[in-house]
N, C-alpha and C positions, 0 to 999 in steps of 0.2 A: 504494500500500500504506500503508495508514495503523498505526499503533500506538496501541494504548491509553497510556491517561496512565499506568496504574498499571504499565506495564512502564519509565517512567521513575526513572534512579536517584536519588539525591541532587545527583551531582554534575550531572547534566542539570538539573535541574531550576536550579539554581545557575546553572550556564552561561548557561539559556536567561534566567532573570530578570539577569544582569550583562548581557546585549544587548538588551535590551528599556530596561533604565536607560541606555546607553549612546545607544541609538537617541533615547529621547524627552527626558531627564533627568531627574533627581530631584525637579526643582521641578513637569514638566510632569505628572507620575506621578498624585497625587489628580485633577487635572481629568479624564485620561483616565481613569480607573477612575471618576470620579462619571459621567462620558457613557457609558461601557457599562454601568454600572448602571441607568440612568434606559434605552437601549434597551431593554434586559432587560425593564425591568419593563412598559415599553412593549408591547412583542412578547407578554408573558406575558398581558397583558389582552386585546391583541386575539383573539388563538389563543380565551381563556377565552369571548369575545363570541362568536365564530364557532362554538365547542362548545355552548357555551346556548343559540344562535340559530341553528339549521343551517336553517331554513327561510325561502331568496329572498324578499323583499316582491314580491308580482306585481305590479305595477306603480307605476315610479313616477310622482307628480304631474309634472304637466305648470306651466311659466309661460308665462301669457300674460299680454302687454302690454294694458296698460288700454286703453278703446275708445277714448280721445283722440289717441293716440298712433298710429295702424290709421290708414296713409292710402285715402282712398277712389280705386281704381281712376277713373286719368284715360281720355279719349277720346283718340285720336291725332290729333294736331294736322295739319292741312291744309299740304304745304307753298308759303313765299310763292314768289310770284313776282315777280323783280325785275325 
């Protein structure tokens, strides 16, 4: 059962940011919010590419190794006899 945020009181709201300070600390605070910001905006562009671009490339290219590199099919070797 989840709850909206705007059924949160003040004092929840308080609560839940003094454990969150608690959990990471005060210093650790801007880095995390700068890393979920930069997700965000990350997640926000991809979504945006996949909305403008709903349509699969049909296929993709292929790499092949250059012809130098392609060994040529040996013959099976005779075995010796000692």
């Amino acid at each position: 059962m989840s709850l909206p945020l705007m059924m949160l009181s003040d004092w929840h709201v308080i609560v839940l940011l003094f454990i969150v300070v608690l959990l990471f600390g005060g210093k650790k605070l801007p880095e995390v919010a700068r890393g979920l910001g930069e997700a965000m905006r990350e997640f926000k562009k991809a979504s945006r590419d996949i909305h403008d671009d709903p349509q699969p490339t049909a296929s993709k290219p292929t790499i092949t190794p250059p012809s130098s590199a392609v060994a040529a099919p040996q013959q099976p070797s005779e075995p010796k006899q000692g």
